[in-house]
C-alpha positions as a LaTeX table, in Angstrom:
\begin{tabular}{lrrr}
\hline
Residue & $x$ (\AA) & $y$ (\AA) & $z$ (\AA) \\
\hline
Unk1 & 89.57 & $-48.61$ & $-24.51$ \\
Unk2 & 89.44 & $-45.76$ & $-27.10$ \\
Unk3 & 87.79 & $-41.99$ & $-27.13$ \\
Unk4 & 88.79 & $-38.42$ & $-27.04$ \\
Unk5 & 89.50 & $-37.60$ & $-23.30$ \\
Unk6 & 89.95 & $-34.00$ & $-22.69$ \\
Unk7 & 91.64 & $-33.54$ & $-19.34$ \\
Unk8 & 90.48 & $-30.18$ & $-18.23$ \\
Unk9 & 87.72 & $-27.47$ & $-18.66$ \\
Unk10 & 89.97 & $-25.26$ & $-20.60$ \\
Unk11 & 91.08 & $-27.93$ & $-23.18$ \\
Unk12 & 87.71 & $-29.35$ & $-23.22$ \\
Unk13 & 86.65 & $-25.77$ & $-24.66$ \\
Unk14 & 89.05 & $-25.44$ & $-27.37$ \\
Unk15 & 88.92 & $-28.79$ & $-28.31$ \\
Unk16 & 84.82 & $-28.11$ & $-28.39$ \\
Unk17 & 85.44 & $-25.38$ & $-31.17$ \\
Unk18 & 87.22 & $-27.81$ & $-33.52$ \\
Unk19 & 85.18 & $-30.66$ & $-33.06$ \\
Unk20 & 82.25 & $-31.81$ & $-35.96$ \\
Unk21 & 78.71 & $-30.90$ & $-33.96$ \\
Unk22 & 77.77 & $-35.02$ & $-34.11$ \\
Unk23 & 81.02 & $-35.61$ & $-31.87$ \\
Unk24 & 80.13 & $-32.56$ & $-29.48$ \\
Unk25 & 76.74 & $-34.03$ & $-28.76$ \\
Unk26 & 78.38 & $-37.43$ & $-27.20$ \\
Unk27 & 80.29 & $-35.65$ & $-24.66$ \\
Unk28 & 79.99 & $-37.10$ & $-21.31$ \\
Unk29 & 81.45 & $-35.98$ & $-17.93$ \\
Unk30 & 82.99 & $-38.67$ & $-15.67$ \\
Unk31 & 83.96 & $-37.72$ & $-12.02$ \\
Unk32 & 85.02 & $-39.98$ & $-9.14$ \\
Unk33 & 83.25 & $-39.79$ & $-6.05$ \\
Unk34 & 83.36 & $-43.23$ & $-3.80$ \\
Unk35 & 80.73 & $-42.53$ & $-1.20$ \\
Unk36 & 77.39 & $-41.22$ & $-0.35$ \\
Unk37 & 78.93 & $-38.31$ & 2.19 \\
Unk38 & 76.79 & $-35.30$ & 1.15 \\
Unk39 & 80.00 & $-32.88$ & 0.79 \\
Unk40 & 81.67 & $-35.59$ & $-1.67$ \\
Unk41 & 78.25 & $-36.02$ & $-4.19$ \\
Unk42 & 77.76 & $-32.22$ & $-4.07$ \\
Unk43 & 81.53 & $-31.55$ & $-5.87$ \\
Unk44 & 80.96 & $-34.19$ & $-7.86$ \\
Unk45 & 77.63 & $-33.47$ & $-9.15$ \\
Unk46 & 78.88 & $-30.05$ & $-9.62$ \\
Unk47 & 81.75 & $-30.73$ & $-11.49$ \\
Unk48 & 79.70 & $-33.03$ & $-13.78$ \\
Unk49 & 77.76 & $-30.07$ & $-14.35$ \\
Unk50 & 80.53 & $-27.31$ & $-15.10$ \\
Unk51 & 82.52 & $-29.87$ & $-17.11$ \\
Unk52 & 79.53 & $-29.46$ & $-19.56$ \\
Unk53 & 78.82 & $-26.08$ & $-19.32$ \\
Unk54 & 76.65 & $-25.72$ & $-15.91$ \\
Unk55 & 73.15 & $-25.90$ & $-15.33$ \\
Unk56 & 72.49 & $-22.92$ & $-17.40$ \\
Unk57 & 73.18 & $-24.78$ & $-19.99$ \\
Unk58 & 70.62 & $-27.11$ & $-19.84$ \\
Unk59 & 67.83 & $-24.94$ & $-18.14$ \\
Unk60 & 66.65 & $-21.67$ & $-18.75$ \\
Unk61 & 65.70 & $-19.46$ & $-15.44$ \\
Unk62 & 61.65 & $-19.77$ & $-16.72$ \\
Unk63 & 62.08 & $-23.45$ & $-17.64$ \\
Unk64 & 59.73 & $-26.22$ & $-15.39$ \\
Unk65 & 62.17 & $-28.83$ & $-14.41$ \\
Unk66 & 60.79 & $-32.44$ & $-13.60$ \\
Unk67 & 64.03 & $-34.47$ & $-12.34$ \\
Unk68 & 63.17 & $-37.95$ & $-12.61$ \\
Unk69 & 65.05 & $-40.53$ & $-10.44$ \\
Unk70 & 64.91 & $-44.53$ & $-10.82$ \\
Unk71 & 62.65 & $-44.86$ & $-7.81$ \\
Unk72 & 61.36 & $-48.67$ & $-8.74$ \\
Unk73 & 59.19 & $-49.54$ & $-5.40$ \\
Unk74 & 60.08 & $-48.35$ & $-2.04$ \\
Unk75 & 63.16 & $-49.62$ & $-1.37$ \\
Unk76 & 65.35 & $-48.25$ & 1.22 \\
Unk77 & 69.38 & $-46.67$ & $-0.22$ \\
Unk78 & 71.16 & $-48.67$ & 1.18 \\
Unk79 & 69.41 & $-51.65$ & $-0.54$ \\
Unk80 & 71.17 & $-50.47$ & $-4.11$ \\
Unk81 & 67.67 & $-50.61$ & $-5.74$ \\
Unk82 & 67.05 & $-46.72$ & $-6.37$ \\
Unk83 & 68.80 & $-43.28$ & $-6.92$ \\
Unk84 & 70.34 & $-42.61$ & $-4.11$ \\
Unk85 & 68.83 & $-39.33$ & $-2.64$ \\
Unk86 & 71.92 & $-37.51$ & $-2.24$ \\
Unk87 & 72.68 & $-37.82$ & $-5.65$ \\
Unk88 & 69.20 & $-36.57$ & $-6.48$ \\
Unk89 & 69.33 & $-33.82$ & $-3.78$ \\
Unk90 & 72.95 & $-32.62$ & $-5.28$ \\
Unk91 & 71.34 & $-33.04$ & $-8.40$ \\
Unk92 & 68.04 & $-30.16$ & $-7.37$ \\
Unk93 & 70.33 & $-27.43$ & $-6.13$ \\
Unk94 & 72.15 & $-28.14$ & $-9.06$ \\
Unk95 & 69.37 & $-26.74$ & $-11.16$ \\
Unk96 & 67.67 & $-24.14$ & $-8.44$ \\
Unk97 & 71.09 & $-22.42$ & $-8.99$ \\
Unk98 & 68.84 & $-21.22$ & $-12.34$ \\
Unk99 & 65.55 & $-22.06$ & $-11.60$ \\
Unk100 & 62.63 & $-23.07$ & $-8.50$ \\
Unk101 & 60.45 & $-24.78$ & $-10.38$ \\
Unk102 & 61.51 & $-28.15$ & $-9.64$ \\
Unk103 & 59.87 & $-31.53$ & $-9.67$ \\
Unk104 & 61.07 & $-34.29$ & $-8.46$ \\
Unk105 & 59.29 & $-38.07$ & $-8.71$ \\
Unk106 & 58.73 & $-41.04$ & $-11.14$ \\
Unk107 & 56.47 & $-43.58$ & $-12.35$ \\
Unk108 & 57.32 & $-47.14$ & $-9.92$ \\
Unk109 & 56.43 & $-50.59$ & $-11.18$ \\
Unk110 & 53.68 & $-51.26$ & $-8.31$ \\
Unk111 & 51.25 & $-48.21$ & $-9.59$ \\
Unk112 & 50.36 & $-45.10$ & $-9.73$ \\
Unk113 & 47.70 & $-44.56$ & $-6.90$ \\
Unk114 & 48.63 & $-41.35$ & $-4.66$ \\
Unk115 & 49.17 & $-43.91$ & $-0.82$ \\
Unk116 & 51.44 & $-45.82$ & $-3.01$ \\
Unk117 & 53.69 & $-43.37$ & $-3.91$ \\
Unk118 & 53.90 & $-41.35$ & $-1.32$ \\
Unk119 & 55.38 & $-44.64$ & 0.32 \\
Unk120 & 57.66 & $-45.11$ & $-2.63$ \\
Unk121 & 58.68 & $-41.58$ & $-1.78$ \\
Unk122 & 58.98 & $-42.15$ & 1.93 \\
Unk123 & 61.39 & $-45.14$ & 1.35 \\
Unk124 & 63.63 & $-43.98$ & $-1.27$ \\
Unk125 & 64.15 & $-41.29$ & 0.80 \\
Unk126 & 62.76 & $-38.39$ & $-2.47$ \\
Unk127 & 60.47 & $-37.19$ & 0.39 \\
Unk128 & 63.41 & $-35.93$ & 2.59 \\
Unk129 & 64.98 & $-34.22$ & $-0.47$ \\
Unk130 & 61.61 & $-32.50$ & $-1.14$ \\
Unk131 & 61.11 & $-31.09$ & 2.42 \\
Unk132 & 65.55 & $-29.83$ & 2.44 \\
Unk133 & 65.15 & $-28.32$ & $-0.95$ \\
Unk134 & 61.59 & $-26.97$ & $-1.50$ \\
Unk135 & 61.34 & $-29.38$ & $-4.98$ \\
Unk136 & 57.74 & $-30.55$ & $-5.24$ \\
Unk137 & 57.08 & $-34.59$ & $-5.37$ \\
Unk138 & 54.68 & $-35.22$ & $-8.28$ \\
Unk139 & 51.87 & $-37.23$ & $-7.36$ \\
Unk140 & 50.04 & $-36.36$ & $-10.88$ \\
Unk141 & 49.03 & $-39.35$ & $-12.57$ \\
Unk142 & 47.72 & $-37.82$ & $-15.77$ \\
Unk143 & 49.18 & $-39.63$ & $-18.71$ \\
Unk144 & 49.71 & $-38.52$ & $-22.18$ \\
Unk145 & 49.96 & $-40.05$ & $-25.62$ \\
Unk146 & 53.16 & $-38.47$ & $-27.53$ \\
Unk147 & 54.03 & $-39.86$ & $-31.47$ \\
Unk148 & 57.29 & $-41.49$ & $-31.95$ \\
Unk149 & 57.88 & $-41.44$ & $-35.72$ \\
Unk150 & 61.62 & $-42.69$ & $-35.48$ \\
Unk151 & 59.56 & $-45.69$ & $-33.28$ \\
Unk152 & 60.31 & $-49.11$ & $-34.53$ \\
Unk153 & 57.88 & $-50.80$ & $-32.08$ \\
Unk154 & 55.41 & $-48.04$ & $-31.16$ \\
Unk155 & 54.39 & $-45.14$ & $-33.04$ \\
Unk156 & 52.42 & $-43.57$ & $-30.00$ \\
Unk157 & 53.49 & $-43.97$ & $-26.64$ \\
Unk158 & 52.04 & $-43.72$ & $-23.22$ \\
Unk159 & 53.91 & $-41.82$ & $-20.83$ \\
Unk160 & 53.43 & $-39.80$ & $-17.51$ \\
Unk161 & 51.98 & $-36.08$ & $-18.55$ \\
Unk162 & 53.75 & $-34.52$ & $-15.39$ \\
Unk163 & 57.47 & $-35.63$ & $-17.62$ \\
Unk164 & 56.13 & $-34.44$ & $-20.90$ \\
Unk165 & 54.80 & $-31.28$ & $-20.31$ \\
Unk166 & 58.22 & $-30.05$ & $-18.23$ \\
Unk167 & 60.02 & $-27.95$ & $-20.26$ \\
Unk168 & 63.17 & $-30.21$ & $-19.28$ \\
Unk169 & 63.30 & $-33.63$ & $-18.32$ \\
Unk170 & 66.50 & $-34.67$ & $-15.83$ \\
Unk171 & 66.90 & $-38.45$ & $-16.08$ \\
Unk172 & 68.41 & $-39.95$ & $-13.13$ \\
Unk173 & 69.56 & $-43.75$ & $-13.54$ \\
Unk174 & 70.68 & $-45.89$ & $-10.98$ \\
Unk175 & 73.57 & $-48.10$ & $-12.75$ \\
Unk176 & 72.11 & $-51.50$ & $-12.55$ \\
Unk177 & 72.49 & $-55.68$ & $-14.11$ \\
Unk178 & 68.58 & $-56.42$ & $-15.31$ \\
Unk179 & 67.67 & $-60.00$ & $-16.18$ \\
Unk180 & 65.67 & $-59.43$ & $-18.93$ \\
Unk181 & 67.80 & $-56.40$ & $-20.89$ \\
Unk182 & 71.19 & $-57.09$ & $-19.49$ \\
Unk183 & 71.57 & $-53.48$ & $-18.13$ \\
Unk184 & 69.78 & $-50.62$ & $-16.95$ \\
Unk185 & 71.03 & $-47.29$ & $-16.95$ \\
Unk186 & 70.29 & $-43.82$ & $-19.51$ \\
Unk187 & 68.35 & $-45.57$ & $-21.81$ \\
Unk188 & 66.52 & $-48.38$ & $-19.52$ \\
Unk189 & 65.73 & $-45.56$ & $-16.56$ \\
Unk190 & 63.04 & $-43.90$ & $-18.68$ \\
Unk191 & 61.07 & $-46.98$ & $-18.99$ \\
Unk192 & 59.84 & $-45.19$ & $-15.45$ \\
Unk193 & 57.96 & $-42.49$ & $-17.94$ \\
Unk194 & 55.70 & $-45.23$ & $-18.32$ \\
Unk195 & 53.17 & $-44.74$ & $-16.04$ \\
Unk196 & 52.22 & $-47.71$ & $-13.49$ \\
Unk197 & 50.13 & $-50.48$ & $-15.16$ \\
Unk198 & 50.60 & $-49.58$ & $-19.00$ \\
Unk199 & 54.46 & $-51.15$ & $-18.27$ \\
Unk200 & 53.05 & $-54.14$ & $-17.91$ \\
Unk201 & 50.80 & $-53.86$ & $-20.97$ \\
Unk202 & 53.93 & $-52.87$ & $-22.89$ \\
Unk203 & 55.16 & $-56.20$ & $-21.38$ \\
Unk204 & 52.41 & $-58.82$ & $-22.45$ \\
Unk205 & 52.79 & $-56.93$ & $-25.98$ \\
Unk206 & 56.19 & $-57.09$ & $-26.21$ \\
Unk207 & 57.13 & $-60.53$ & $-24.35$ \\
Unk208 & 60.52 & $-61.38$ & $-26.41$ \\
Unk209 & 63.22 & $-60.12$ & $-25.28$ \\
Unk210 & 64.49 & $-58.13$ & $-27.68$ \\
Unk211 & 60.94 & $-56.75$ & $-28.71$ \\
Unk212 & 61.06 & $-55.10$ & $-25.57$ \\
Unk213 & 64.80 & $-53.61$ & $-25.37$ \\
Unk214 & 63.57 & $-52.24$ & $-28.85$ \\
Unk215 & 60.50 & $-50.66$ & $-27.27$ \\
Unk216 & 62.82 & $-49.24$ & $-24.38$ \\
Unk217 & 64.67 & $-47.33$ & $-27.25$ \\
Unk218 & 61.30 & $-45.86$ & $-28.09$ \\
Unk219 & 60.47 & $-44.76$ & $-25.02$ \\
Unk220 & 63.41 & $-42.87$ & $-24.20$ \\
Unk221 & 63.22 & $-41.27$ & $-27.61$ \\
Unk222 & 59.12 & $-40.35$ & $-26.65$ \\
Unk223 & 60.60 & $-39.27$ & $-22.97$ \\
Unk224 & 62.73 & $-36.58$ & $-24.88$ \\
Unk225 & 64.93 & $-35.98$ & $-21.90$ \\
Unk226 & 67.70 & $-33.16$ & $-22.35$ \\
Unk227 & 70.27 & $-34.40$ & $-19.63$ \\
Unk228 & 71.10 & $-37.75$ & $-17.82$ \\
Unk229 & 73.11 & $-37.92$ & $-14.94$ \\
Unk230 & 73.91 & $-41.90$ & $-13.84$ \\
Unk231 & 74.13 & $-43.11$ & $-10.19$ \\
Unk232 & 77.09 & $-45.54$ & $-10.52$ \\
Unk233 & 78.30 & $-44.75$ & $-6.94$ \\
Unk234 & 77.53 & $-47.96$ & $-5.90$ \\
Unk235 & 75.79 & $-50.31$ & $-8.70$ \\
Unk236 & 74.63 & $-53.89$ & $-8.82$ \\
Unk237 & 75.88 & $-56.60$ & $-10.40$ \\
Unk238 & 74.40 & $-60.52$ & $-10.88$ \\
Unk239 & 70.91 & $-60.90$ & $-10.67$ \\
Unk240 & 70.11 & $-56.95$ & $-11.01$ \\
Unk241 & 68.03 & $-55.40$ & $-10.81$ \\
Unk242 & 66.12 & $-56.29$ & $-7.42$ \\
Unk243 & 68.18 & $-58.98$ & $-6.36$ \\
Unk244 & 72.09 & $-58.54$ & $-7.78$ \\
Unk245 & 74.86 & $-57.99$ & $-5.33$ \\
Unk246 & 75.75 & $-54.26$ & $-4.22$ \\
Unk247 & 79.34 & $-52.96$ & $-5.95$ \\
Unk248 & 81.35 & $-50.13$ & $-5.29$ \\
Unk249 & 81.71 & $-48.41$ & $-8.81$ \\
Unk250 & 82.79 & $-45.03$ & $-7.39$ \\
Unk251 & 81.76 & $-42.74$ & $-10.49$ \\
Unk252 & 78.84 & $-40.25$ & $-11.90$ \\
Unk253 & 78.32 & $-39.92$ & $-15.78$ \\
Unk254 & 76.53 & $-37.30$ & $-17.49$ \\
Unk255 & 75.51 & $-35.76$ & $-20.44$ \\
Unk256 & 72.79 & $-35.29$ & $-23.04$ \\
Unk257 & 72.90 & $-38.66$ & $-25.25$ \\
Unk258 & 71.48 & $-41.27$ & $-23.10$ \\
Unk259 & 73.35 & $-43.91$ & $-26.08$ \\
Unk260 & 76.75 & $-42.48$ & $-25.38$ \\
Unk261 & 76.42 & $-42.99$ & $-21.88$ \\
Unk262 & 75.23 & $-46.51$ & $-22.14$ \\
Unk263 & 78.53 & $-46.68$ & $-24.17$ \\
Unk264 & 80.94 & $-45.51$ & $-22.18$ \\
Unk265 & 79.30 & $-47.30$ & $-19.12$ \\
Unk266 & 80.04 & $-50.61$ & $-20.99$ \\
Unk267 & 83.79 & $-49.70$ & $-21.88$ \\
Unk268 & 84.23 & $-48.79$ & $-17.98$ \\
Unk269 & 82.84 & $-52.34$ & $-16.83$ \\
Unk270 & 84.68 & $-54.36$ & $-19.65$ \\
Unk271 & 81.72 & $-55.68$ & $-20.95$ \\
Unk272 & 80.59 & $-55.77$ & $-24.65$ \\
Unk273 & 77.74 & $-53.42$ & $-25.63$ \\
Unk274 & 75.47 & $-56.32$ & $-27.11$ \\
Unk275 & 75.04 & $-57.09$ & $-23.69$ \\
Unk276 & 72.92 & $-53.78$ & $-22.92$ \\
Unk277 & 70.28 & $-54.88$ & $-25.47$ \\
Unk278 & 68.40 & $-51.70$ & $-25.29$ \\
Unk279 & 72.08 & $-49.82$ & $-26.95$ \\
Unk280 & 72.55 & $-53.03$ & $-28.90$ \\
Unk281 & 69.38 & $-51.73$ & $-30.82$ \\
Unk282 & 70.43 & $-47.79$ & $-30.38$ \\
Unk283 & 73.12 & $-48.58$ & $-32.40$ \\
Unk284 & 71.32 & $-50.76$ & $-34.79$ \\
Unk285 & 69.02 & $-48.08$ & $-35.79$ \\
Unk286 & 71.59 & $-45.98$ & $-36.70$ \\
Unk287 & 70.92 & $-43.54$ & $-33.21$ \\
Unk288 & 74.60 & $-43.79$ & $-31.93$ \\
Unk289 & 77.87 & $-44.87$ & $-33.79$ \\
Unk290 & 78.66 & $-47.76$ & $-31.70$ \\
Unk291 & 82.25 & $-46.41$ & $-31.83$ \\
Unk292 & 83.94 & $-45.32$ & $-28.71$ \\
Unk293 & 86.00 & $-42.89$ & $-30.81$ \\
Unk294 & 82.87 & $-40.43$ & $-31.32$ \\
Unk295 & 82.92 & $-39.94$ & $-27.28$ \\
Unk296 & 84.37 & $-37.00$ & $-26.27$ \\
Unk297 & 84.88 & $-37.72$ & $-22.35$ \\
Unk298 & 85.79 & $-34.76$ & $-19.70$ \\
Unk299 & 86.88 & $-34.98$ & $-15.98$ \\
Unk300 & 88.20 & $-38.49$ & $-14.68$ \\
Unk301 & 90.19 & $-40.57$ & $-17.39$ \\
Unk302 & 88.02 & $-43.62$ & $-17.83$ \\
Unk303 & 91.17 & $-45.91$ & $-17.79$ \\
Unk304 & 91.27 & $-45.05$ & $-13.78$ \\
Unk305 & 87.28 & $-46.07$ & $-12.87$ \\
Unk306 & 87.46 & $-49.07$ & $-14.77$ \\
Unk307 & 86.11 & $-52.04$ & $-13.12$ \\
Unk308 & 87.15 & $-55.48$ & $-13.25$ \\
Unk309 & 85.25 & $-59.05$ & $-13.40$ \\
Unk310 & 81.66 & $-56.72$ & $-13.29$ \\
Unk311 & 79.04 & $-59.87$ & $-13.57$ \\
Unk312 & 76.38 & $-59.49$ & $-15.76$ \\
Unk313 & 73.13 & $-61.71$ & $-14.84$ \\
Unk314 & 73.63 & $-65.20$ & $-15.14$ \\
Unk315 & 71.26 & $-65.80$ & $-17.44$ \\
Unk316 & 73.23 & $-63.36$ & $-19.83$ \\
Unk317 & 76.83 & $-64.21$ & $-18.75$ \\
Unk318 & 75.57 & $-67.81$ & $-19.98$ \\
Unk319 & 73.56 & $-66.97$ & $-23.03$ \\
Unk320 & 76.40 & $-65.35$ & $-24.44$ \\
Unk321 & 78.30 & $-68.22$ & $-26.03$ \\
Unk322 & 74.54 & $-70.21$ & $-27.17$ \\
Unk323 & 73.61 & $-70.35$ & $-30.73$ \\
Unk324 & 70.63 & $-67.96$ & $-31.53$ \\
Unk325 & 68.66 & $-70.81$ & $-33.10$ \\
Unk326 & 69.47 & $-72.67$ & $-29.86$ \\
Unk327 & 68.04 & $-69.50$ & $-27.75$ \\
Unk328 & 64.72 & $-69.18$ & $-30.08$ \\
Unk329 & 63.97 & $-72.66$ & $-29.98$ \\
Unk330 & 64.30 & $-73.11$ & $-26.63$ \\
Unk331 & 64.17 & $-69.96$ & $-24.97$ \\
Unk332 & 61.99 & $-71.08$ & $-21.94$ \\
Unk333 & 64.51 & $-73.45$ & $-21.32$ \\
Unk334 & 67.27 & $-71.19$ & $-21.43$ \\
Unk335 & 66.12 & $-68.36$ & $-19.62$ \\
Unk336 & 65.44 & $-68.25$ & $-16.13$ \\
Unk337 & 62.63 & $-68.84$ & $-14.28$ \\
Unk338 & 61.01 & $-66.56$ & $-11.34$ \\
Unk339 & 60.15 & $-69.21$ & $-8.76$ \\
Unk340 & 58.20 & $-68.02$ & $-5.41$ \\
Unk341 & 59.37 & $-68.50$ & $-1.95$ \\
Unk342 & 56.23 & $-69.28$ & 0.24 \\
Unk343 & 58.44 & $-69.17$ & 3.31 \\
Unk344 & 59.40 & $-65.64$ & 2.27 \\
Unk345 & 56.14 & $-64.21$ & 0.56 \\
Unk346 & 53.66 & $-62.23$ & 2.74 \\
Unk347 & 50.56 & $-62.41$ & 0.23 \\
Unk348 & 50.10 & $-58.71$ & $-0.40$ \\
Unk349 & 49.42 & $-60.08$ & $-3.98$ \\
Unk350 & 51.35 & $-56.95$ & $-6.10$ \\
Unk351 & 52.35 & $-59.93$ & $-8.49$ \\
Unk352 & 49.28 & $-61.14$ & $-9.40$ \\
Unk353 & 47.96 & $-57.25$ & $-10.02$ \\
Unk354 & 50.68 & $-56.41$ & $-12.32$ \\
Unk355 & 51.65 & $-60.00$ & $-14.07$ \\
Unk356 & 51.18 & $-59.10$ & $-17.69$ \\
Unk357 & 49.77 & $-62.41$ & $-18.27$ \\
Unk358 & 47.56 & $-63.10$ & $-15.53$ \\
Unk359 & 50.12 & $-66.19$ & $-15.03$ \\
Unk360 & 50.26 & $-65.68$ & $-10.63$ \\
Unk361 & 47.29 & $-66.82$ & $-8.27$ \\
Unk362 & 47.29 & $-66.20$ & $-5.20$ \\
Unk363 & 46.89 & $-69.87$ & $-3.10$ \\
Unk364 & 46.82 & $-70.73$ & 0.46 \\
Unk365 & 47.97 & $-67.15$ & 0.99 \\
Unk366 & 51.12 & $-66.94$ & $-0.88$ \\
Unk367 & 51.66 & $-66.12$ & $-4.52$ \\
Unk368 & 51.73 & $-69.12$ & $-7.18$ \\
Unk369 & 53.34 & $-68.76$ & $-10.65$ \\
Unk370 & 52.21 & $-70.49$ & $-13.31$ \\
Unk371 & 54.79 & $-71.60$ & $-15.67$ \\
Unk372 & 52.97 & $-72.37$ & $-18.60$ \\
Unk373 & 51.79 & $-68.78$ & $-18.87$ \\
Unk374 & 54.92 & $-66.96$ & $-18.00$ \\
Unk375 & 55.98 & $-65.03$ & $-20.41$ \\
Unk376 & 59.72 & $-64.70$ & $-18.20$ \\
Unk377 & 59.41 & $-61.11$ & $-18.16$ \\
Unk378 & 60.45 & $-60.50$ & $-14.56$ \\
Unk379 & 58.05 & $-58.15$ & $-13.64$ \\
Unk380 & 57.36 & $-60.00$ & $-10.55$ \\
Unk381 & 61.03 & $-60.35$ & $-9.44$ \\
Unk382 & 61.55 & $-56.84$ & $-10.39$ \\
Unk383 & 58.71 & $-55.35$ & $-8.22$ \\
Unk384 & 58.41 & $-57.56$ & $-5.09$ \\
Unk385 & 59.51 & $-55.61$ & $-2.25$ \\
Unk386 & 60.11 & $-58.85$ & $-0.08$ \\
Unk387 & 62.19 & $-60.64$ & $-2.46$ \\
Unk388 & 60.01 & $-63.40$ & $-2.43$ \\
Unk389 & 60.39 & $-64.26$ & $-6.14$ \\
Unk390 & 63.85 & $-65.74$ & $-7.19$ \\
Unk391 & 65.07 & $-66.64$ & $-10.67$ \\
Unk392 & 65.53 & $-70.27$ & $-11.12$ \\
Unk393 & 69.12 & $-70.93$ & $-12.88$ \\
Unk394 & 68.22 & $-72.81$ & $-16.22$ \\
Unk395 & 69.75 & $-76.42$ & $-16.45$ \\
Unk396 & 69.75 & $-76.90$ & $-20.10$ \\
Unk397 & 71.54 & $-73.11$ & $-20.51$ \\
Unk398 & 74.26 & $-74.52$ & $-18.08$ \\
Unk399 & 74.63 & $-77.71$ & $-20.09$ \\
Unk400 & 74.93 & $-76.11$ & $-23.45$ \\
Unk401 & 77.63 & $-73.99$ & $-21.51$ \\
Unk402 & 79.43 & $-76.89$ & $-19.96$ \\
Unk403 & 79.29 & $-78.76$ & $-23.43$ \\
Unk404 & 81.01 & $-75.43$ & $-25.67$ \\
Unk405 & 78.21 & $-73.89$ & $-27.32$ \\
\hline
\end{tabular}
């Protein structure tokens, strides 16, 4: 594992004087913190601050704030789905230290509509930190069209006008596997600037793969945030991110470049940064070095959070070692398939509203997939609530496994 880790605020600073202005702008803060316990996320969301100058830094005592968490559907905390509210809440006084005008909210996968996410706030728990801290939950769903020159799959992009007309955007990620992208985390988490059904538009236009970790690049350059701070408290691993298995991670990252982050996150869970498709294409386009040695880390030496045997989803543990002419031709066959349980399914029929390609009916009272039409882009695992839709594990990926490919 290689970077420039600075040890203390005082080093950091005259280190910070010396340093070429491209290296300065990957700094990222890493601080321990291994539970939830209010006192313990407050000092550590602090200290992620100060490490990079405070929250003056970032926010100007006029500046609008909108702070926007990974609040995917209303999912309780504990579940491992969402920012966890404390981190969010330590997160708000954070920046009321400089100034009051403080939104808090997001864009979930189910929609939009006011009832629906004022549940989504009620759940995740954003509601509670809105009544302790006097932040206002947006419930504005004006969109706006912003240009993305730099855009390599959009050159105008739709995204939530309450986020672009803040005068600073706080991204919160939730540290997360995803079946389709690999991970989610800085980059990934602004996907939720898209508002409600235009994600699953984006979707149906982008249905490879890669298209779509491409287009997430976009979006977080359209988003424009100035400052991510990543939930990796407790993250999930497997069959993220709805569905994976809860880990303790025991860390915070921060900073301003959302590709750094991504980075770093990689180094700390051992895994390659081709698996995190949206940074595989950062890097690509030239947006981050792809070398560890231009991160400048402060606070916790990386070498003491670093996790061991982190899974990935299976469909990417297992895709790794395939050929890629073996994953285009076949890629239905190699990627997993969402499957509904009718046992499990209560036929509120969210699945067949947002499916991108109309592929889900609703039969006999529970959902039906089509196969024929699904494009495998998870939408329907990712959003149900009930975890009624599972992903099938794909025989012929196994086999080509089994057989050395």
């Amino acid at each position: 594992m290689s970077y420039v880790y600075v040890k203390s605020k005082t080093i950091m600073s005259a280190i910070s004087e010396r340093r070429s202005p491209s290296l300065n702008k990957n700094k990222v803060s890493l601080v321990s913190c291994e539970s939830y316990d209010r006192v313990k996320v407050d000092e550590a969301v602090e200290e992620a601050f100060e490490l990079l100058g405070g929250p003056e830094s970032i926010v100007e005592p006029s500046s609008r704030v909108f702070i926007k968490a990974n609040a995917l559907l209303p999912s309780t905390p504990e579940k491992c789905v969402t920012t966890h509210p404390e981190v969010v809440r330590a997160v708000v006084k954070q920046v009321m230290r400089v100034t009051k005008k403080v939104t808090i909210g997001d864009c979930p996968g189910g929609g939009n509509a006011s009832p629906y996410l004022k549940r989504v706030y009620s759940r995740t728990g954003l509601e509670s930190v809105a009544a302790d801290t006097g932040a206002i939950l947006n419930f504005d769903t004006s969109v706006r069209e912003v240009t993305v020159k730099e855009g390599s799959q959009l050159k105008s992009i739709t995204i939530s006008n309450s986020m672009a007309q803040s005068d600073v955007l706080i991204s919160l990620p939730k540290f997360k596997t995803h079946e389709l992208v690999g991970i989610t985390a800085a980059i990934k988490n602004l996907y939720g600037a898209v508002p409600g059904m235009t994600k699953f538009a984006y979707h149906s236009r982008f249905n490879n793969a890669d298209d779509f970790a491409n287009l997430l690049v976009d979006v977080c350059i359209a988003a424009a945030p100035k400052f991510h701070l990543v939930d990796a408290i407790e993250s999930m691993q497997g069959e993220g991110p709805r569905q994976g298995e809860k880990i303790l991670t025991g860390f915070i990252a921060a900073g301003q470049n959302p590709f750094a982050i991504d980075f770093l996150l990689m180094m700390l869970i051992g895994k390659d940064y081709h698996a995190n498709r949206a940074l595989h294409f950062a890097i690509e386009r030239g947006l981050f070095s792809g070398r560890s040695e231009d991160i400048v880390v402060v606070g916790e030496n990386p070498k003491n959070l670093s996790v061991s045997d982190f899974r990935l989803p299976l469909g990417k543990e297992q895709s790794a070692p395939v050929p890629e002419f073996l994953m285009k031709k076949f890629a239905k066959l190699l990627t997993a398939k969402p499957i509904v349980s009718p046992g499990i399914c209560t036929g509120c029929g969210k699945c067949v509203e947002i499916c991108p390609e109309s592929a889900i009916s609703m039969e006999k009272g529970h959902a039906r997939i089509k196969s024929e039409r699904c494009i495998r882009c998870y939408c329907c695992h990712e959003i149900c609530e009930f975890d009624a839709v599972s992903l099938s594990k794909p025989t012929l990926l196994r086999l080509a496994r089994h057989f050395g490919f």
